[in-house]
C-alpha angles and dihedrals in degrees: 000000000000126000136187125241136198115238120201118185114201134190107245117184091213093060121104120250122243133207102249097237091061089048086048093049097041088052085044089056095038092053095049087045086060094036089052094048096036088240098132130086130150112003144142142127124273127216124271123275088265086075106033130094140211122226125190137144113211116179096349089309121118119220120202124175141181121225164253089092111204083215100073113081089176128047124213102235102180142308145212137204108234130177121223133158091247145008088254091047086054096045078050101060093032083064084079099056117100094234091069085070098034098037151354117291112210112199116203128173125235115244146189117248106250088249094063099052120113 
């Protein structure tokens, strides 16, 4: 049975640049790959720190604030929601996404609240 899975790609100053037209072309690959095996759903980049914001209420008190925030040392670059038939089906194809070589690629299940568990 297939699941979704929740796909964070994240900047990673240990990663390995790539020429923009072989990250073009390996995201090129990977997206025809999902759309082939019906594995892709939601997905997209986001906008750098500089235009992000935090938002938290703490004692009744709400916190917004602009970013880019020091204490990131990664950034969150984008994500997708893909389907595969396990979490180790999912790492796998991620493998082929240019991010694996760039940056970091974080994997996280889709699940039920609590409240809406059978």
């Amino acid at each position: 049975m297939s699941s979704q899975y929740l796909v964070i790609h994240m900047s990673d100053p240990t990663g390995t640049e790539l020429p923009q037209s072989e990250d073009q072309a390996m995201l090129e690959r990977w997206v025809a790959e999902g759309e082939h095996a019906d594995r892709l759903s939601l997905g997209g980049p986001v906008a750098g720190p500089e235009r992000a914001k935090s938002v938290a209420v703490r004692d009744g008190r709400t916190l917004i604030t602009d970013g880019p925030f020091p204490e990131f040392k990664e950034w969150f670059a984008g994500y997708d929601v893909i389907t595969a038939d396990s979490i180790d089906e999912a790492a796998e194809y991620m493998t082929k996404h240019p991010v694996a070589v760039l940056g970091r690629i974080y994997i996280l299940p889709l699940v039920a609240l609590p409240w809406d568990q059978e």
